[in-house]
Biopython code that builds the backbone (N, CA, C, O; Angstrom):
import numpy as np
from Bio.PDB.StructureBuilder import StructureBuilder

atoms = [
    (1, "UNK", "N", (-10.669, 16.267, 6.249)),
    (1, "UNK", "CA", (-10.885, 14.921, 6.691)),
    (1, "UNK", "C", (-9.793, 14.580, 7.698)),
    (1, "UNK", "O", (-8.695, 14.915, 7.253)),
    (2, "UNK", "N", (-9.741, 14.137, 8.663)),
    (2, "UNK", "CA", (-9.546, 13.790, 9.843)),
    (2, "UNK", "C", (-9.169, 11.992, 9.873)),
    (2, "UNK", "O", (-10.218, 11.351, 9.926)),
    (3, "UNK", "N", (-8.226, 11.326, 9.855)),
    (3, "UNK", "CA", (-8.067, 9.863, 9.617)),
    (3, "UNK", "C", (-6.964, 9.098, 10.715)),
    (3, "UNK", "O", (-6.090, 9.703, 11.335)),
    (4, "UNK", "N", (-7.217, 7.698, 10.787)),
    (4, "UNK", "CA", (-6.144, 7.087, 11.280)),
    (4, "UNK", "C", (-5.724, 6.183, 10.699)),
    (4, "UNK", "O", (-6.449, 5.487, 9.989)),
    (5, "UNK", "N", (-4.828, 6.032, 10.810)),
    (5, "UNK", "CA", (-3.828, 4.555, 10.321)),
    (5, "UNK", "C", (-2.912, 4.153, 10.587)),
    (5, "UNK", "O", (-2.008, 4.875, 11.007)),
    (6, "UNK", "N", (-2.755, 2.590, 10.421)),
    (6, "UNK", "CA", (-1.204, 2.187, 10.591)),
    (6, "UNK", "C", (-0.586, 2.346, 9.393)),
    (6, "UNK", "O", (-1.153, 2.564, 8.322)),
    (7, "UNK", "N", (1.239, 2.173, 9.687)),
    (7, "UNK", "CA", (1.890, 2.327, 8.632)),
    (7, "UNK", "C", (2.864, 1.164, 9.080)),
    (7, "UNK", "O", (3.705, 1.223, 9.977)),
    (8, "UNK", "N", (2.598, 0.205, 8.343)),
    (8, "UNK", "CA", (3.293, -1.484, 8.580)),
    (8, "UNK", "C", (3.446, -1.450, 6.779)),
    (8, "UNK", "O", (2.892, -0.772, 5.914)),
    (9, "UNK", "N", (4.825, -2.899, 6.730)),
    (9, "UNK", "CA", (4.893, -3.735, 5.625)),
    (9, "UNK", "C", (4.608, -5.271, 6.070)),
    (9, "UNK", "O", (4.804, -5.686, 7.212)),
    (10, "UNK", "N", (4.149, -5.999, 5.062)),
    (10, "UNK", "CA", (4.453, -7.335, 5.190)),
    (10, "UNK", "C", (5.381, -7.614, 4.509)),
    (10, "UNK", "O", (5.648, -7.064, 3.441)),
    (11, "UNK", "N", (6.235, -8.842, 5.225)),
    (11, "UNK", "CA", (7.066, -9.508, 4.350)),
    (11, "UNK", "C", (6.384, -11.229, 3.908)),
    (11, "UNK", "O", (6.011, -12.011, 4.782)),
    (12, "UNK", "N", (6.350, -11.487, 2.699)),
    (12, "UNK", "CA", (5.478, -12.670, 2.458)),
    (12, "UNK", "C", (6.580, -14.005, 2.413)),
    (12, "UNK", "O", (6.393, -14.928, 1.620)),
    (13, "UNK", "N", (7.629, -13.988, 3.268)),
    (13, "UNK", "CA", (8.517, -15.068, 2.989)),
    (13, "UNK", "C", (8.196, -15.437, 4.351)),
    (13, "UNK", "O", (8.722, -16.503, 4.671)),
    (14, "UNK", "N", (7.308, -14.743, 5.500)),
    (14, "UNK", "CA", (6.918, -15.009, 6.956)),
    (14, "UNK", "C", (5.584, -15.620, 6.441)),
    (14, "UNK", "O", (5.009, -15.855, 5.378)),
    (15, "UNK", "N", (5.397, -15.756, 7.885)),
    (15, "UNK", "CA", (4.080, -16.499, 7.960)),
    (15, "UNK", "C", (2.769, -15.645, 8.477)),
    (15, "UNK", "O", (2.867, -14.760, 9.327)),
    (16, "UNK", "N", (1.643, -15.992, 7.909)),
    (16, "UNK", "CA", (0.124, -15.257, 8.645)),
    (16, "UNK", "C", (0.610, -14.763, 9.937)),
    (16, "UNK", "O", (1.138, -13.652, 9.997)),
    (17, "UNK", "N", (0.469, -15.514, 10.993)),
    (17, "UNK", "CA", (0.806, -14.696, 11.734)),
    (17, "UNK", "C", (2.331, -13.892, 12.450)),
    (17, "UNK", "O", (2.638, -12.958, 13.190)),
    (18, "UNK", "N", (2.721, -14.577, 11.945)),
    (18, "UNK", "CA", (3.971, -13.106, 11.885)),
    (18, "UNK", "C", (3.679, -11.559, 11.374)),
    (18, "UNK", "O", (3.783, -10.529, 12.040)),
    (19, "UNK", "N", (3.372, -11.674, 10.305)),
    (19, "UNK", "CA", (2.510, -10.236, 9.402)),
    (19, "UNK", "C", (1.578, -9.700, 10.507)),
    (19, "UNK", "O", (1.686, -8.566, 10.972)),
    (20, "UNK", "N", (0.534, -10.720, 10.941)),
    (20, "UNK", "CA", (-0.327, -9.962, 11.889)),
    (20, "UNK", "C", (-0.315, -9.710, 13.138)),
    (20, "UNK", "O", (-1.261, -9.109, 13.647)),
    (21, "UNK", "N", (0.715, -10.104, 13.840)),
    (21, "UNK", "CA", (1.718, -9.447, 14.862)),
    (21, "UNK", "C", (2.334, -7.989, 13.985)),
    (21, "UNK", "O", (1.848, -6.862, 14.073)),
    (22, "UNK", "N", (3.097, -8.253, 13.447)),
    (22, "UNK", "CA", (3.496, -6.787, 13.003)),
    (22, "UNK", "C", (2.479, -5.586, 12.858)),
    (22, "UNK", "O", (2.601, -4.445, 13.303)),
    (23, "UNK", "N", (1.055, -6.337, 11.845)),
    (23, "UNK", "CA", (0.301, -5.126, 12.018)),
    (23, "UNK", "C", (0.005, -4.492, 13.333)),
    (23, "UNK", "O", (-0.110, -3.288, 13.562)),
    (24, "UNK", "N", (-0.101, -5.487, 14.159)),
    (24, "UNK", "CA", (-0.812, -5.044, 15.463)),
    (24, "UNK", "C", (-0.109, -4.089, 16.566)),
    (24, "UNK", "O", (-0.445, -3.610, 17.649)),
    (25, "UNK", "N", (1.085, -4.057, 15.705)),
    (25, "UNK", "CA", (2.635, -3.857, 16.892)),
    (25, "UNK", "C", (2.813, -2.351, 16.468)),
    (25, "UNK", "O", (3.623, -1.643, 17.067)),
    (26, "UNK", "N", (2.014, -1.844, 15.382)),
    (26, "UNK", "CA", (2.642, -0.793, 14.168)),
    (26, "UNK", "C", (1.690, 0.018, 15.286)),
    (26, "UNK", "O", (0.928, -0.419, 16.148)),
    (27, "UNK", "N", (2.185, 1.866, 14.770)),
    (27, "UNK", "CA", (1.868, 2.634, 15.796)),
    (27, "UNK", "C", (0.418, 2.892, 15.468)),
    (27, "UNK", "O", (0.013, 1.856, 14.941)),
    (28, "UNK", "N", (-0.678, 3.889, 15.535)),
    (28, "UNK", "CA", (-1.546, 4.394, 14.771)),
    (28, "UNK", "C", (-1.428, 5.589, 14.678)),
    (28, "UNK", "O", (-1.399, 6.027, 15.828)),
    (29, "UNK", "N", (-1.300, 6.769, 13.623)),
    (29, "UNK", "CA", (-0.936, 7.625, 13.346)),
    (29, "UNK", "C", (-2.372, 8.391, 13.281)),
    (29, "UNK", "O", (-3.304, 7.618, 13.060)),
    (30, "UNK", "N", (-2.720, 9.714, 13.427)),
    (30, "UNK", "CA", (-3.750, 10.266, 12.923)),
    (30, "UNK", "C", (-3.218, 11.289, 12.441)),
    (30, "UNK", "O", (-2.228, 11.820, 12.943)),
    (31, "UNK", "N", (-3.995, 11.833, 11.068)),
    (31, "UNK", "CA", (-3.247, 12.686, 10.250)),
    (31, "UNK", "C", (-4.963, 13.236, 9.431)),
    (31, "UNK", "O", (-5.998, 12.597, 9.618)),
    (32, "UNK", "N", (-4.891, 14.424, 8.617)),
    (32, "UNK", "CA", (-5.946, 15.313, 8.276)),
    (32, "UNK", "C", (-5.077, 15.365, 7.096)),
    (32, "UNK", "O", (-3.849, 15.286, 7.064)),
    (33, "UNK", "N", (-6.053, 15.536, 5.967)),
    (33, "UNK", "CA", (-6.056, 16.070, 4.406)),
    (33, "UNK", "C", (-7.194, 16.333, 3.858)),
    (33, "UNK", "O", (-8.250, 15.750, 4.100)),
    (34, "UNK", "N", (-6.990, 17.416, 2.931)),
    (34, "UNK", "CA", (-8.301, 18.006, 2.401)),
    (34, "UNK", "C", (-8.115, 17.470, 1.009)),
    (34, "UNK", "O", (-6.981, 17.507, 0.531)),
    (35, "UNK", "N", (-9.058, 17.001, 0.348)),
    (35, "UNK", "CA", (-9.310, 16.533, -1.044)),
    (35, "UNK", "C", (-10.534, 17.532, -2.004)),
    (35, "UNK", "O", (-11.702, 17.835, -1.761)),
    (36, "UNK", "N", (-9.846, 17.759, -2.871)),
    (36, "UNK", "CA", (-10.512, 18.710, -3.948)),
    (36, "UNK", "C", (-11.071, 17.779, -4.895)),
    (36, "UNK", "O", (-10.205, 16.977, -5.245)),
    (37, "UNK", "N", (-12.315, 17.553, -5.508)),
    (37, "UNK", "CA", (-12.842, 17.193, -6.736)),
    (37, "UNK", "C", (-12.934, 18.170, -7.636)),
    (37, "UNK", "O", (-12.911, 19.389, -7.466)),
    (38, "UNK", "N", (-13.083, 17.268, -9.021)),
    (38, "UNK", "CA", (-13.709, 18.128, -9.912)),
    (38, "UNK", "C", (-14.226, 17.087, -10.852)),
    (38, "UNK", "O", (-13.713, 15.985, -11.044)),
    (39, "UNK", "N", (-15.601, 17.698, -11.570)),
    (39, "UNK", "CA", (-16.375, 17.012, -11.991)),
    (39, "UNK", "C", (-15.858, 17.250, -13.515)),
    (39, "UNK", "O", (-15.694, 18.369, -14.001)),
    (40, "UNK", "N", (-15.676, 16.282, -14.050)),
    (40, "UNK", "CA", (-15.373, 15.807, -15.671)),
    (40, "UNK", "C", (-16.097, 14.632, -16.193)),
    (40, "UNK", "O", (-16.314, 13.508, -15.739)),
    (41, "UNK", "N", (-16.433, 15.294, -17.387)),
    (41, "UNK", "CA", (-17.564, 14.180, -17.823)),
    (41, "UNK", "C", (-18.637, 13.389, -17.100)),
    (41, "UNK", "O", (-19.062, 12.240, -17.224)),
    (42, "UNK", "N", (-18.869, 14.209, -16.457)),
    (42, "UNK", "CA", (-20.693, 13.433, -15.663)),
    (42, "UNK", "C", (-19.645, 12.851, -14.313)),
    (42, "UNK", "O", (-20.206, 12.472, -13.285)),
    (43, "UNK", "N", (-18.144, 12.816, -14.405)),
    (43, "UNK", "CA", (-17.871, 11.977, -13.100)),
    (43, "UNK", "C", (-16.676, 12.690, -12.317)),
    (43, "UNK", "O", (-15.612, 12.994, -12.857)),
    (44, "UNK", "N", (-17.054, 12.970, -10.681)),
    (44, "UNK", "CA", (-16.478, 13.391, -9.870)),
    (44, "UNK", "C", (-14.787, 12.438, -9.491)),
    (44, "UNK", "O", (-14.555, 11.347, -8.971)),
    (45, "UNK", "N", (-13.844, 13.611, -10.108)),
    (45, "UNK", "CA", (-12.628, 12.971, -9.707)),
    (45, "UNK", "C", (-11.368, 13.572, -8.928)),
    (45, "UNK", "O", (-11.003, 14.658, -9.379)),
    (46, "UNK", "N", (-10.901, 13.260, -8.245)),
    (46, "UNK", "CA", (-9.822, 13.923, -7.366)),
    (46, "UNK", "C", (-8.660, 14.577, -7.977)),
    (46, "UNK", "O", (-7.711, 14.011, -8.518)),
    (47, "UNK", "N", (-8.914, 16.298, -7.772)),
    (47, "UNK", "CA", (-8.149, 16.895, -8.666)),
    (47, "UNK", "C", (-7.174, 17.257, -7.679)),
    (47, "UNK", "O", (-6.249, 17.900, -8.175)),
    (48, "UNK", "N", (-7.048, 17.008, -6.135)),
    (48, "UNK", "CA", (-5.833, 17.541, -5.521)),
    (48, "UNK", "C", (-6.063, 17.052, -3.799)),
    (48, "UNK", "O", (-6.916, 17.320, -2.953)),
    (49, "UNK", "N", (-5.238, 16.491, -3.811)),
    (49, "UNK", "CA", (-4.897, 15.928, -1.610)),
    (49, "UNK", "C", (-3.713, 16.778, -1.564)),
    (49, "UNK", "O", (-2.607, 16.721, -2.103)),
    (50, "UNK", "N", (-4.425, 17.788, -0.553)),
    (50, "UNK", "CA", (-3.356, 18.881, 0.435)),
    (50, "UNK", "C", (-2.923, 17.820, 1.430)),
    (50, "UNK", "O", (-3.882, 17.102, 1.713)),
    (51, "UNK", "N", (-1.895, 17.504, 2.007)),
    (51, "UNK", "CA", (-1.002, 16.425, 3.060)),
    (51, "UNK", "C", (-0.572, 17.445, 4.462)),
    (51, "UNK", "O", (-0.600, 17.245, 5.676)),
    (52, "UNK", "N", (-0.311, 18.214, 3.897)),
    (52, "UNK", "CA", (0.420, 19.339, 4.770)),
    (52, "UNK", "C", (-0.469, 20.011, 5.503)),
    (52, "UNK", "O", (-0.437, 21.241, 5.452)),
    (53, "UNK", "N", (-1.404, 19.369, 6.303)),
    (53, "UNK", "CA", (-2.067, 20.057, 7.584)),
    (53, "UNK", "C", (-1.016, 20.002, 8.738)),
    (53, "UNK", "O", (-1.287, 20.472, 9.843)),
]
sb = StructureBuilder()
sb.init_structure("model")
sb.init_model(0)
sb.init_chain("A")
sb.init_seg("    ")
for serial, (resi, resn, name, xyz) in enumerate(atoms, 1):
    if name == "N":
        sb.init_residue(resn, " ", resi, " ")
    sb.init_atom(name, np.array(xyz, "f"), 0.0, 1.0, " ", f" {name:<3s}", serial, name[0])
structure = sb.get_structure()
């Protein structure tokens, strides 16, 4: 899997838009991980995220 994202904090002692200036300001990163399931009890659950592509 193939993804993007920002990597921001809010601080909640600011205001709405302060926070959403920051998000907007934050870089966008794209990054890949592979996720392993395994099925237990009738339900598919995440037995492992490789990070290290």
């Amino acid at each position: 899997m193939t993804a993007q994202m920002r990597d921001y904090f809010t601080d909640k002692r600011q205001t709405a838009t302060i926070n959403d200036q920051r998000r907007e300001a934050a870089y966008i990163e794209r990054f890949s991980e592979i996720w392993t399931f395994k099925l237990i009890d009738g339900q598919y659950r995440v037995a492992h995220i490789n990070q290290s592509l």
